[in-house]
Chimera marker file (.cmm) of the C-alpha trace (Angstrom):
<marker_set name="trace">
<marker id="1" x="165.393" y="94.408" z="80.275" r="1" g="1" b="0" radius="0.5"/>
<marker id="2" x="165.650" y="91.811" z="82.969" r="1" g="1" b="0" radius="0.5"/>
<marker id="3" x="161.668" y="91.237" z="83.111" r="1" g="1" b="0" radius="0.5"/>
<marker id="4" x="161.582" y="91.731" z="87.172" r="1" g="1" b="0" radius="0.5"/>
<marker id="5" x="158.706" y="93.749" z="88.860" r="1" g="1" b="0" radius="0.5"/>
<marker id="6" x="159.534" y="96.660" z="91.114" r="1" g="1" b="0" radius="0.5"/>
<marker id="7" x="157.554" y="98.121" z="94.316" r="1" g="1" b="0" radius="0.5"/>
<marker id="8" x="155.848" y="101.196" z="94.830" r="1" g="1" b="0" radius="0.5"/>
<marker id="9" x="158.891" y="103.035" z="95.312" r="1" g="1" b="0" radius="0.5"/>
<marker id="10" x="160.628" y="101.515" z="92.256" r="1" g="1" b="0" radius="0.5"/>
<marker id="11" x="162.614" y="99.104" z="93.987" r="1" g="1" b="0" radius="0.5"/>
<marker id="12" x="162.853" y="96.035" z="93.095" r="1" g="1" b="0" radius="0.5"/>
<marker id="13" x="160.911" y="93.207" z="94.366" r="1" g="1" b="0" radius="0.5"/>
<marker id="14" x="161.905" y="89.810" z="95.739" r="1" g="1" b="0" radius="0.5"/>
<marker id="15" x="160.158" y="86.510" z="95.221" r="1" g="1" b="0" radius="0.5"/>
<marker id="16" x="159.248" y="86.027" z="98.441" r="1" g="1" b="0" radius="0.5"/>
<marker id="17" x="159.992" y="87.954" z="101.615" r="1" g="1" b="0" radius="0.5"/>
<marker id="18" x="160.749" y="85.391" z="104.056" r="1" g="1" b="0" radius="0.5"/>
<marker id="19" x="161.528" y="81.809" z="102.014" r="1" g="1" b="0" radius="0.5"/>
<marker id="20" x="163.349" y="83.678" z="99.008" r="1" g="1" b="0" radius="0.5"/>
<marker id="21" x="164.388" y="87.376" z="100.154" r="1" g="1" b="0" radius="0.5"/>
<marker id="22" x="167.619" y="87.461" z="97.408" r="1" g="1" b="0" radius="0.5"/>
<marker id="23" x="165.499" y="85.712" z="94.370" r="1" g="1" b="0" radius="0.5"/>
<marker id="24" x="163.438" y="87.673" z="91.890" r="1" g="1" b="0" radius="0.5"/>
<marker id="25" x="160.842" y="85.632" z="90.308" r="1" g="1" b="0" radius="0.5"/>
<marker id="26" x="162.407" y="85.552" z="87.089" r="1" g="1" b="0" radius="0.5"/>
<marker id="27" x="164.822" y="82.173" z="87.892" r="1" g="1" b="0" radius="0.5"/>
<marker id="28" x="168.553" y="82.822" z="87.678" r="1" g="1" b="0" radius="0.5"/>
<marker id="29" x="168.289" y="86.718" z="88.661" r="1" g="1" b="0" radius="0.5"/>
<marker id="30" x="169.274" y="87.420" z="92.049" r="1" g="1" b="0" radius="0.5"/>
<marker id="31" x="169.475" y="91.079" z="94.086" r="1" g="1" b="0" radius="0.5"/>
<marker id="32" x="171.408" y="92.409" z="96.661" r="1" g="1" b="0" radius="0.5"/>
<marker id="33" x="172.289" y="95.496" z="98.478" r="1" g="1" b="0" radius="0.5"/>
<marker id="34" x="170.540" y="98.967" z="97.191" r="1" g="1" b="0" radius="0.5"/>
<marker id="35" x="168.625" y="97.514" z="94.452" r="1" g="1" b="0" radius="0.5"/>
<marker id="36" x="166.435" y="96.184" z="97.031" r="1" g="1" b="0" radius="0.5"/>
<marker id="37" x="166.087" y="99.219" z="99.708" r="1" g="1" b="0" radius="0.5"/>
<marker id="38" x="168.180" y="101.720" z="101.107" r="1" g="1" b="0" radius="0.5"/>
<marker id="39" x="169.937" y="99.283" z="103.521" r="1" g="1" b="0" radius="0.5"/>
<marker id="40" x="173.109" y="99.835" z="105.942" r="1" g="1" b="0" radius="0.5"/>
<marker id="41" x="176.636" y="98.248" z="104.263" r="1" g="1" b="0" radius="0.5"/>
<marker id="42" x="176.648" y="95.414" z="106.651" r="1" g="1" b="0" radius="0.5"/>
<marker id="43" x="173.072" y="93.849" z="105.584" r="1" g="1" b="0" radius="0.5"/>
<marker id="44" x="174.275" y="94.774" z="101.451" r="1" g="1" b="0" radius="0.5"/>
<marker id="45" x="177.541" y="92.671" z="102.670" r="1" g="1" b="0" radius="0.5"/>
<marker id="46" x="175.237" y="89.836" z="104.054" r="1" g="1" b="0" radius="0.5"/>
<marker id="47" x="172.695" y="90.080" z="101.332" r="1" g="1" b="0" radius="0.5"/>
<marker id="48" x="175.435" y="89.982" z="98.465" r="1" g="1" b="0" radius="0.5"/>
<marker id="49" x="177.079" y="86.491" z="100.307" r="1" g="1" b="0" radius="0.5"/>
<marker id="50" x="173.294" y="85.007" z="99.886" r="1" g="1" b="0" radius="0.5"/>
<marker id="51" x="173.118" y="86.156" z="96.284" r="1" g="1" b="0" radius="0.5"/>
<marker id="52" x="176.398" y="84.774" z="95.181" r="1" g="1" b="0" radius="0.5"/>
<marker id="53" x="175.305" y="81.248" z="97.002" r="1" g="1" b="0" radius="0.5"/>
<marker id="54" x="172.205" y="80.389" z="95.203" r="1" g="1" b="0" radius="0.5"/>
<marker id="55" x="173.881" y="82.004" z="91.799" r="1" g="1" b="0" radius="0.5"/>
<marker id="56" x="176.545" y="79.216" z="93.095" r="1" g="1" b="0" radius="0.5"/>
<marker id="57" x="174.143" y="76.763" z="93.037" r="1" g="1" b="0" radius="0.5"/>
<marker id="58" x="172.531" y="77.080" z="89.745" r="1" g="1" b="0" radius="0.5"/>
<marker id="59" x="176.152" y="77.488" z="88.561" r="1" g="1" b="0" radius="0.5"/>
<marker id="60" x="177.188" y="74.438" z="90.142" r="1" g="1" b="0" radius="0.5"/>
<marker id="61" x="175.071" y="72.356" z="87.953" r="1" g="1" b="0" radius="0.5"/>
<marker id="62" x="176.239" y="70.721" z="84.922" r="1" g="1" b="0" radius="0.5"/>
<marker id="63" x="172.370" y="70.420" z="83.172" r="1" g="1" b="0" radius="0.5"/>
<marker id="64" x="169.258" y="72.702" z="84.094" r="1" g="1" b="0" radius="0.5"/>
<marker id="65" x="165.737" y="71.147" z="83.817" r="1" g="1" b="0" radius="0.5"/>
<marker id="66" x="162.827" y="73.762" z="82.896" r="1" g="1" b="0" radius="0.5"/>
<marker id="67" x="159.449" y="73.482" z="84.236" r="1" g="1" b="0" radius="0.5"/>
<marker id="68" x="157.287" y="71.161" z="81.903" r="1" g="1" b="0" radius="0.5"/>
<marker id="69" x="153.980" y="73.127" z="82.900" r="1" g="1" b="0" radius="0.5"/>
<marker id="70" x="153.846" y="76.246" z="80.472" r="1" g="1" b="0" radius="0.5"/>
<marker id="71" x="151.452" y="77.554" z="78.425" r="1" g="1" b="0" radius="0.5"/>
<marker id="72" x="151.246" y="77.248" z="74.673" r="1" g="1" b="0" radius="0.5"/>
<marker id="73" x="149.312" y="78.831" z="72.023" r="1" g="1" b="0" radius="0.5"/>
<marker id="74" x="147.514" y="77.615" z="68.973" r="1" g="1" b="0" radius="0.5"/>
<marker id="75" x="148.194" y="80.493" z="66.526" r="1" g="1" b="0" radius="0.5"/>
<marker id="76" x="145.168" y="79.178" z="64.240" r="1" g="1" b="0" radius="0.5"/>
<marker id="77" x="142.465" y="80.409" z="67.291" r="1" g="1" b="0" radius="0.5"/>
<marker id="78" x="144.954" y="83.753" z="68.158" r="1" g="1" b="0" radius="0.5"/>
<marker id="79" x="143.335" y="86.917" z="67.682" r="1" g="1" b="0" radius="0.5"/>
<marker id="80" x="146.009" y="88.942" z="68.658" r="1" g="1" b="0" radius="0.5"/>
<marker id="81" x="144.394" y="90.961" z="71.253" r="1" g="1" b="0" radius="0.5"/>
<marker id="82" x="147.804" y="91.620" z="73.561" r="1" g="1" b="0" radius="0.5"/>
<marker id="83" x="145.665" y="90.617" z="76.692" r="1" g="1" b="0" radius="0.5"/>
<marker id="84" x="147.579" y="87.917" z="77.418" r="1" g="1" b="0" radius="0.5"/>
<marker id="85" x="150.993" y="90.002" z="77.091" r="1" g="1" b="0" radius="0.5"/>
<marker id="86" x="149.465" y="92.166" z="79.322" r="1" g="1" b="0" radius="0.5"/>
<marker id="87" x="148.393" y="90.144" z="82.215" r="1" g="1" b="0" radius="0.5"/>
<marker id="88" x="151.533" y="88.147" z="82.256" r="1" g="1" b="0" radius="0.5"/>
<marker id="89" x="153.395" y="88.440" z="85.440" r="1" g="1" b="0" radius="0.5"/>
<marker id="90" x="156.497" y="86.406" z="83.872" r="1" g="1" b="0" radius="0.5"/>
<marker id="91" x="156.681" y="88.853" z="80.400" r="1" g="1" b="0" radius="0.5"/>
<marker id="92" x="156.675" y="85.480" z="78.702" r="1" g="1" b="0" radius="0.5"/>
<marker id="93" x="154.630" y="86.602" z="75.974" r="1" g="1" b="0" radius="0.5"/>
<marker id="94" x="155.152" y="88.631" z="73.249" r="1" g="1" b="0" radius="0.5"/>
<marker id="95" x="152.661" y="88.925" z="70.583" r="1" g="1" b="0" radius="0.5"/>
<marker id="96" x="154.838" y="88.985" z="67.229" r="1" g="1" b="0" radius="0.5"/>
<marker id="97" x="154.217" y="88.506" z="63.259" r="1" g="1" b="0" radius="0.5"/>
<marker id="98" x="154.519" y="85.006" z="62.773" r="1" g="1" b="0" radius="0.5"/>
<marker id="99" x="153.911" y="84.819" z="58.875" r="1" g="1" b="0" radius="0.5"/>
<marker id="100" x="155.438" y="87.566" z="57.030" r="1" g="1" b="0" radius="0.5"/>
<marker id="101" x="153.837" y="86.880" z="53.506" r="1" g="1" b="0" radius="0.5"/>
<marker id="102" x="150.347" y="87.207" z="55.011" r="1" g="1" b="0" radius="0.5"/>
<marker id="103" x="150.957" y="89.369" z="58.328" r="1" g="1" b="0" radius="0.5"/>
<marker id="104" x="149.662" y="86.942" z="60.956" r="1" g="1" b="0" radius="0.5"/>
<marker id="105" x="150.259" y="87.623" z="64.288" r="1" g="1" b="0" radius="0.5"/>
<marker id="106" x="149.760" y="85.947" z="67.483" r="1" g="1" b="0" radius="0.5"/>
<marker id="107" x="151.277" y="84.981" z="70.784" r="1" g="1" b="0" radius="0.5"/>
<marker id="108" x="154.738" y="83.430" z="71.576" r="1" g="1" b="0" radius="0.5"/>
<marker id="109" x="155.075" y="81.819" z="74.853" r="1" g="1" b="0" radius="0.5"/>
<marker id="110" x="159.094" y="82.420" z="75.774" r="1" g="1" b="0" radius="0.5"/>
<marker id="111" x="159.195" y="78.541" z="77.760" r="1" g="1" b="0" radius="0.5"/>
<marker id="112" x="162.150" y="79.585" z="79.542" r="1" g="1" b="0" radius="0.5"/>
<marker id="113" x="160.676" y="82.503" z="81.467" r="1" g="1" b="0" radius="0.5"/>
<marker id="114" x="156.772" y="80.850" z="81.917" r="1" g="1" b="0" radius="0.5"/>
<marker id="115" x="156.032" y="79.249" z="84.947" r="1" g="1" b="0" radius="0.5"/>
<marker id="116" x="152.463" y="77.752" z="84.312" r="1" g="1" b="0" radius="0.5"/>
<marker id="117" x="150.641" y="79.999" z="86.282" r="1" g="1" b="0" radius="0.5"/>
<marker id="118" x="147.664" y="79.661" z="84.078" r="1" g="1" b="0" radius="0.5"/>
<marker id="119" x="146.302" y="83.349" z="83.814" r="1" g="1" b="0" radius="0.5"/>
<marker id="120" x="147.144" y="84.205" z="80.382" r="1" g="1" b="0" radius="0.5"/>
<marker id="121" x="144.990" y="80.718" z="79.876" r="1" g="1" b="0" radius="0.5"/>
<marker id="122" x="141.922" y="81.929" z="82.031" r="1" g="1" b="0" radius="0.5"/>
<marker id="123" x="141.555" y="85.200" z="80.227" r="1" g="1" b="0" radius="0.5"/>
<marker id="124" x="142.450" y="84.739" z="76.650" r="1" g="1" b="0" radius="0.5"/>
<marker id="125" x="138.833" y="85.620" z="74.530" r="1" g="1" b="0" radius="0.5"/>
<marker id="126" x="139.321" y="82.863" z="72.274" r="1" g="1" b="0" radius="0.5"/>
<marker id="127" x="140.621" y="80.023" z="74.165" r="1" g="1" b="0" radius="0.5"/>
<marker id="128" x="143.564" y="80.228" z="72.154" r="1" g="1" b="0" radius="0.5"/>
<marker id="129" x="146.340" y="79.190" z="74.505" r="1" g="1" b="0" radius="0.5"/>
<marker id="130" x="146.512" y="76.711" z="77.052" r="1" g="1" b="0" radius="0.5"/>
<marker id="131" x="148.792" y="75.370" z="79.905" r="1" g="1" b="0" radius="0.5"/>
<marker id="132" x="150.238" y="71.844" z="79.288" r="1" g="1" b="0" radius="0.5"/>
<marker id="133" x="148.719" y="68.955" z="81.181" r="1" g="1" b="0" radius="0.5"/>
<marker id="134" x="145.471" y="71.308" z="81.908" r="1" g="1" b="0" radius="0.5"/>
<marker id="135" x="143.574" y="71.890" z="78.509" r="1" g="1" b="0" radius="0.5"/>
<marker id="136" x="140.411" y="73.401" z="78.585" r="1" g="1" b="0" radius="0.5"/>
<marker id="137" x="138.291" y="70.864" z="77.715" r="1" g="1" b="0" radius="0.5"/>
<marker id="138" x="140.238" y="68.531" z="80.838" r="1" g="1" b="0" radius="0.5"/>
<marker id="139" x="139.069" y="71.003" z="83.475" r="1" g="1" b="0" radius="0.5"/>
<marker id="140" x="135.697" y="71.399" z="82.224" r="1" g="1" b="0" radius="0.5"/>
<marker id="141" x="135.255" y="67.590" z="82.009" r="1" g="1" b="0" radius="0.5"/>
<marker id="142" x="136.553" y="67.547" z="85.981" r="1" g="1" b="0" radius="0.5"/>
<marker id="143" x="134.574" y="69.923" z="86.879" r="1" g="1" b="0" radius="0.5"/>
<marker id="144" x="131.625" y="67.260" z="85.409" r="1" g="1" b="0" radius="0.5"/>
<marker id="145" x="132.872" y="64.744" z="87.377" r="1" g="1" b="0" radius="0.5"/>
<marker id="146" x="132.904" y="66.498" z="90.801" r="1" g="1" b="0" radius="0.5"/>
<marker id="147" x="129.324" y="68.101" z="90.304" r="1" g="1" b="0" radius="0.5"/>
<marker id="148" x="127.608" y="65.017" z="89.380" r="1" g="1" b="0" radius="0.5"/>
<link id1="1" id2="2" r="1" g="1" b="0" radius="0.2"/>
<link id1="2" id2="3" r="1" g="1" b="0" radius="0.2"/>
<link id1="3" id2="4" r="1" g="1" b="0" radius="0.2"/>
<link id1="4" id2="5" r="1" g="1" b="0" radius="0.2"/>
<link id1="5" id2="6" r="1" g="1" b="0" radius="0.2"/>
<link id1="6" id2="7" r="1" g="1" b="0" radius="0.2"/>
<link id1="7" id2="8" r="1" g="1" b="0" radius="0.2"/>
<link id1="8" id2="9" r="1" g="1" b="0" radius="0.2"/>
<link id1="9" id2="10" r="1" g="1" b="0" radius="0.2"/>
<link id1="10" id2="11" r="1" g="1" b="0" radius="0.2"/>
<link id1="11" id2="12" r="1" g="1" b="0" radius="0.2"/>
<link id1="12" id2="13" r="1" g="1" b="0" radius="0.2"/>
<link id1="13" id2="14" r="1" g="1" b="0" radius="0.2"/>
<link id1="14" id2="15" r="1" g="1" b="0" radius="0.2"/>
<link id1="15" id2="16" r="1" g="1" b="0" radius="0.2"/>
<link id1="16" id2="17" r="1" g="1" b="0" radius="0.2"/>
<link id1="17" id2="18" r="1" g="1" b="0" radius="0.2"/>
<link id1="18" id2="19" r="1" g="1" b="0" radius="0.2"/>
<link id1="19" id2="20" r="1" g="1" b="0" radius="0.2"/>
<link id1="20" id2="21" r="1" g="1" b="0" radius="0.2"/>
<link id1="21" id2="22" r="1" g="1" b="0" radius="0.2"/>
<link id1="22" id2="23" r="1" g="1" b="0" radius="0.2"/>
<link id1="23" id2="24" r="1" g="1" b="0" radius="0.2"/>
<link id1="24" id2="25" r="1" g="1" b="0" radius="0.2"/>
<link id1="25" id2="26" r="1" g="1" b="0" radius="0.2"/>
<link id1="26" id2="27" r="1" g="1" b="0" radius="0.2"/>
<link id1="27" id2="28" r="1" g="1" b="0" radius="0.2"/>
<link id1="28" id2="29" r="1" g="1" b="0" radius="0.2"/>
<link id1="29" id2="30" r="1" g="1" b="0" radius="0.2"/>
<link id1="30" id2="31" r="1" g="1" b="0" radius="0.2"/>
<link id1="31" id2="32" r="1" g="1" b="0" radius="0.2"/>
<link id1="32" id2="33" r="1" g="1" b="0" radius="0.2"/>
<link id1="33" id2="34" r="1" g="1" b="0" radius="0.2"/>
<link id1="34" id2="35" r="1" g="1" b="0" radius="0.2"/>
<link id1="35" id2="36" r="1" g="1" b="0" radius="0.2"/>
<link id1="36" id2="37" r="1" g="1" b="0" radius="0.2"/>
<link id1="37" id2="38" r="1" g="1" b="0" radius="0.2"/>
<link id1="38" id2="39" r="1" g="1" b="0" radius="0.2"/>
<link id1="39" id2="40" r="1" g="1" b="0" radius="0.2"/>
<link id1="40" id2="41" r="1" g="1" b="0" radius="0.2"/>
<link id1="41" id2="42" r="1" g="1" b="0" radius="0.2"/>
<link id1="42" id2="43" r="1" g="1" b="0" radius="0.2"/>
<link id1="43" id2="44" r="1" g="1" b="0" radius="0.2"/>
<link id1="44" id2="45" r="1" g="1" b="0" radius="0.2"/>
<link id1="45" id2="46" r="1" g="1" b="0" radius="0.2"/>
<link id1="46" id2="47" r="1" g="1" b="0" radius="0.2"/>
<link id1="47" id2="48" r="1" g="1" b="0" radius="0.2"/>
<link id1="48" id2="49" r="1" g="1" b="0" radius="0.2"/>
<link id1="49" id2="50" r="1" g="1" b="0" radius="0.2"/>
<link id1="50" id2="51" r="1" g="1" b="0" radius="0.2"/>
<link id1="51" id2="52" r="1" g="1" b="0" radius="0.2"/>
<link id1="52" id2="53" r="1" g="1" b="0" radius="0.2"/>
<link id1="53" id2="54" r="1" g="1" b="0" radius="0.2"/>
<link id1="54" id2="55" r="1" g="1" b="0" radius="0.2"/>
<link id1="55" id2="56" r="1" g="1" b="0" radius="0.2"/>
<link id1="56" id2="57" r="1" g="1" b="0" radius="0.2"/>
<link id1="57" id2="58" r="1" g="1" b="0" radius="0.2"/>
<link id1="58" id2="59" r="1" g="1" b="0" radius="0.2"/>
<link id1="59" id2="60" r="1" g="1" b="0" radius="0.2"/>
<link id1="60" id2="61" r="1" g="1" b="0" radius="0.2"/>
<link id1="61" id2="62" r="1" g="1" b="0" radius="0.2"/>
<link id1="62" id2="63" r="1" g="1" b="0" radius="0.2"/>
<link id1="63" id2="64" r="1" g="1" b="0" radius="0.2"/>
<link id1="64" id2="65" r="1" g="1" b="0" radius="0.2"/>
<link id1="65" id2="66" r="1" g="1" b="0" radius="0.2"/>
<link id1="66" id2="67" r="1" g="1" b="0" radius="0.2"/>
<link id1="67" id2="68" r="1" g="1" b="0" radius="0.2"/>
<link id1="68" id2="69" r="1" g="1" b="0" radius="0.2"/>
<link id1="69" id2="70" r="1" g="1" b="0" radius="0.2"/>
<link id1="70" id2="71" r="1" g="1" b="0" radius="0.2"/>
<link id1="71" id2="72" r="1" g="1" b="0" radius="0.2"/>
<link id1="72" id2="73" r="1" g="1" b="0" radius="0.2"/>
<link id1="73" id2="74" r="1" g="1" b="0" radius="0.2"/>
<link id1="74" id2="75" r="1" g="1" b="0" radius="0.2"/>
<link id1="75" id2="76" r="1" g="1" b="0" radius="0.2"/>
<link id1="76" id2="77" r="1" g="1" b="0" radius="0.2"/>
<link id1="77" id2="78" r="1" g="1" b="0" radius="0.2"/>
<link id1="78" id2="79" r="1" g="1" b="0" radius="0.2"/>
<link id1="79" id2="80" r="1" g="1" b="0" radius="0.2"/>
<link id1="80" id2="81" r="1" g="1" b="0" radius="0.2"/>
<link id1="81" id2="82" r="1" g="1" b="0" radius="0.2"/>
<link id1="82" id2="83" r="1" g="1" b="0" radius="0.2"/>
<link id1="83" id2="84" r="1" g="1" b="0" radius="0.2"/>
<link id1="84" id2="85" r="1" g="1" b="0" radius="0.2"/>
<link id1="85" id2="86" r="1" g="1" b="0" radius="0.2"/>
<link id1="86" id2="87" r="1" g="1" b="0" radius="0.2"/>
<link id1="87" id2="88" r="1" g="1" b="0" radius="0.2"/>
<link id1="88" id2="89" r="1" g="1" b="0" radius="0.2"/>
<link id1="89" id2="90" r="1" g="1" b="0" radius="0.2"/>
<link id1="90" id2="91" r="1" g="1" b="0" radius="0.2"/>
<link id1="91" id2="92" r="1" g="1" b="0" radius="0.2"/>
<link id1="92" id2="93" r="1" g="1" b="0" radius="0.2"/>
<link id1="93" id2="94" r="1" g="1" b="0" radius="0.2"/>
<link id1="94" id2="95" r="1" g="1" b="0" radius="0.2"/>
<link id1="95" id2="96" r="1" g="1" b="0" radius="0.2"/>
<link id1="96" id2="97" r="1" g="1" b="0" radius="0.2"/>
<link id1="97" id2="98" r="1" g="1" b="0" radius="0.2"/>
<link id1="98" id2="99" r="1" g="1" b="0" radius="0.2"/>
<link id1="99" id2="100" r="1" g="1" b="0" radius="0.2"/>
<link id1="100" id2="101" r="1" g="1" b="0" radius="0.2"/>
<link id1="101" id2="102" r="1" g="1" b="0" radius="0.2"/>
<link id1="102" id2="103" r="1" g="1" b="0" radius="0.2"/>
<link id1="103" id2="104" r="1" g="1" b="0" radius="0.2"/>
<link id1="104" id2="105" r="1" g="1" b="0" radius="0.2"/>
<link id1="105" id2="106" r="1" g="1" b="0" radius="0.2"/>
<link id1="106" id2="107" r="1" g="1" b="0" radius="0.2"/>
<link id1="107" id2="108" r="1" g="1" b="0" radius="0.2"/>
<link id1="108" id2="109" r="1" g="1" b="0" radius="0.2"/>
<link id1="109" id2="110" r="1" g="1" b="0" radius="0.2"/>
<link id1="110" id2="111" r="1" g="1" b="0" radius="0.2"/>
<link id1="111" id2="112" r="1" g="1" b="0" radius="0.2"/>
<link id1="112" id2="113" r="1" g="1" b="0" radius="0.2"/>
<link id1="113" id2="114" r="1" g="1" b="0" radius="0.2"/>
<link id1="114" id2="115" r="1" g="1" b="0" radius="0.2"/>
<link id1="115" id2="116" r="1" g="1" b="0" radius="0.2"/>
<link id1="116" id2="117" r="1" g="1" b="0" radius="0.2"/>
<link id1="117" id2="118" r="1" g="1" b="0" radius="0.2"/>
<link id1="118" id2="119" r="1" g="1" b="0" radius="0.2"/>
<link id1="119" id2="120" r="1" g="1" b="0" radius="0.2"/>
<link id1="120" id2="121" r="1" g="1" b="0" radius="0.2"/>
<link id1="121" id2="122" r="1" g="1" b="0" radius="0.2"/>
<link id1="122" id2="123" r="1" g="1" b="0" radius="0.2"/>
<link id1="123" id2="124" r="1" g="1" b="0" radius="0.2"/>
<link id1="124" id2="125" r="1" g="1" b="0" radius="0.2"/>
<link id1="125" id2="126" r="1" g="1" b="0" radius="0.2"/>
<link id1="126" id2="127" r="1" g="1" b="0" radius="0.2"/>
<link id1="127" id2="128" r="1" g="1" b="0" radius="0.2"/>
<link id1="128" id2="129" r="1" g="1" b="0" radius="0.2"/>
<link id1="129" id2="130" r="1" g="1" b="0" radius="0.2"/>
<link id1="130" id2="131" r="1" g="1" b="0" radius="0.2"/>
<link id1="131" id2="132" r="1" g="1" b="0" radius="0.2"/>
<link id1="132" id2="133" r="1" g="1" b="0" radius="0.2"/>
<link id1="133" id2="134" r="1" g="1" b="0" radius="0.2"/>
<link id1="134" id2="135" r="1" g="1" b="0" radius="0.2"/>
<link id1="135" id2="136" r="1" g="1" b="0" radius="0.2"/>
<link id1="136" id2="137" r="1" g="1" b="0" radius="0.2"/>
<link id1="137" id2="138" r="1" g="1" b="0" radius="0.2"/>
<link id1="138" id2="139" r="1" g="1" b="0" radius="0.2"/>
<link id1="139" id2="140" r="1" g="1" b="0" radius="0.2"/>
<link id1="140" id2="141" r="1" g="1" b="0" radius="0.2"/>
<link id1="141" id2="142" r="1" g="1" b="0" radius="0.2"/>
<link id1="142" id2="143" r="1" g="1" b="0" radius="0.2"/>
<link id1="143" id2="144" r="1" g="1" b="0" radius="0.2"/>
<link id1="144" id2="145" r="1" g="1" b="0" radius="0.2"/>
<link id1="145" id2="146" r="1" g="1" b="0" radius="0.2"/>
<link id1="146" id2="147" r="1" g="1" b="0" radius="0.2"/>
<link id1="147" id2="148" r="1" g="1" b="0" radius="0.2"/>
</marker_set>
């Protein structure tokens, strides 16, 4: 329900360790205490105070700007294939019907949860979605340009 991966053990996992040890990497979720490892009360008590602090600061805020580098699909070259869905790390895709009369289906990048990582792009079969700002036919050109 909350799209945020969990360890071996079925804990959950933090963004990063050391730089961001209450974040998830879902933005605007935040962990503390036993959710995260069996832990003593005092580090819970200390881990809670650093959760409620960077909710604070997103709270704080009176607009929120989203990250303009996400990936899009072109429903025309979609095949469906729930690869994409698969591989994403976010769970920003979904592949849904998006034409009831004739039964299409195809991808649906949620913007809100994808952060532009670009794999869903590298390993979709028909070249059907891309990130913004890095189409495939811009990388392949680049690539030109540096081997030449």
């Amino acid at each position: 329900m909350l799209k945020v991966p969990l360890n071996a053990e079925g804990f959950f996992l933090e963004a990063h360790m050391k730089l961001r040890p209450v974040d998830f990497a879902t933005e605007g979720v935040f962990m503390a205490g036993l959710c995260h490892f069996p832990k003593f009360i005092d580090e819970a008590t200390a881990q809670a105070q650093a959760a409620a602090g960077r909710a604070a600061t997103i709270l704080s805020r009176d607009t929120l700007e989203a990250e303009a580098t996400v990936a899009s699909v072109n429903p025309d070259r979609c095949s469906a294939c729930h690869m994409c869905e698969t591989l994403c790390a976010y769970r920003a895709i979904e592949v849904k019907t998006i034409n009831e009369r004739t039964g299409k289906q195809a991808a649906v990048v949620n913007e809100a949860l994808c952060k532009g990582c670009g794999a869903c792009a590298a390993n979709c079969r028909s070249s059907a979605i891309d990130v913004r700002g890095f189409s495939a036919e811009n990388i392949v050109r680049e690539i030109a340009a540096l081997l030449d």
